[in-house]
C-alpha positions in Angstrom: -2.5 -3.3 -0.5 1.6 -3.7 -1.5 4.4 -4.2 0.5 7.9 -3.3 -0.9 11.1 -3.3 0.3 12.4 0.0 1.7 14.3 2.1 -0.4 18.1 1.1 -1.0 17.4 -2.6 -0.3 15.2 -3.4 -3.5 16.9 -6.4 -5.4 15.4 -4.7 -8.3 16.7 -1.8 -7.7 14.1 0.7 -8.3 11.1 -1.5 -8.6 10.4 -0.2 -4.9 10.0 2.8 -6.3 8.2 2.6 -9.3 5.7 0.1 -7.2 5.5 3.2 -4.9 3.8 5.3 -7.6 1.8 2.8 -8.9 0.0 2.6 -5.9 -0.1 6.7 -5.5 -1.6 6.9 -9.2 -3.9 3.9 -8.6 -5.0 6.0 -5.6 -5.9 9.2 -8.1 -7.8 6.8 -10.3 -9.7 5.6 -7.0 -10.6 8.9 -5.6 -11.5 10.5 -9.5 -13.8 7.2 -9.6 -15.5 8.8 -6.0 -14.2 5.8 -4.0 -12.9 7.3 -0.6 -9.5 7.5 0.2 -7.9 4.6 2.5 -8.7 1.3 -0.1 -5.5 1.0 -1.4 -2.0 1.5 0.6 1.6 0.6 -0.5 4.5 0.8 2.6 8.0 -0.5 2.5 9.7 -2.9 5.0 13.2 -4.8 5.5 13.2 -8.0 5.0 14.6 -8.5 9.0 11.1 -6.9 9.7 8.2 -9.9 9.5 6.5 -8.7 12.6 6.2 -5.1 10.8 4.3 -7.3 8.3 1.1 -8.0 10.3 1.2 -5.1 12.0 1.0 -3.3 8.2 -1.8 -5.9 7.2 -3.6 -5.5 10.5 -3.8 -1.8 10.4 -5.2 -1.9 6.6 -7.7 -4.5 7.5 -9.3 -2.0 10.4 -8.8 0.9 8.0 -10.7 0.0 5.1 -13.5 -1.5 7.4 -17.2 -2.3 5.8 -17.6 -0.7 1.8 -20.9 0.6 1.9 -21.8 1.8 -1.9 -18.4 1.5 -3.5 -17.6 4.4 -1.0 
């Protein structure tokens, strides 16, 4: 799981971005290995947005649930 800041408000600029498809490509490599989809999520907050935070965590927690044979 990443967290990023939402586009326009990087301080790197486009390291947002480029974090972004990281995670989508890490994704491919995840799902061409047969590991379902849903282990690996990137989103993008504000930095005035901590409660988002949990609520981001929390929902990738109950998403991913129990890995039964790497699946």
């Amino acid at each position: 799981m990443g967290v990023g800041c939402k586009r326009g408000e990087c301080h790197y600029v486009t390291g947002n971005e480029q974090a972004k498809q990281n995670f989508n490509n890490a994704g491919k490599l995840l799902h061409l290995l047969g590991i379902k989809g849903g282990k690996i999520k990137y989103d993008q907050i504000s930095r005035n947005e901590p409660e988002r935070l949990e609520e981001i965590i929390d929902t990738f927690i109950k998403g991913i649930g129990h890995n039964t044979n790497g699946q």
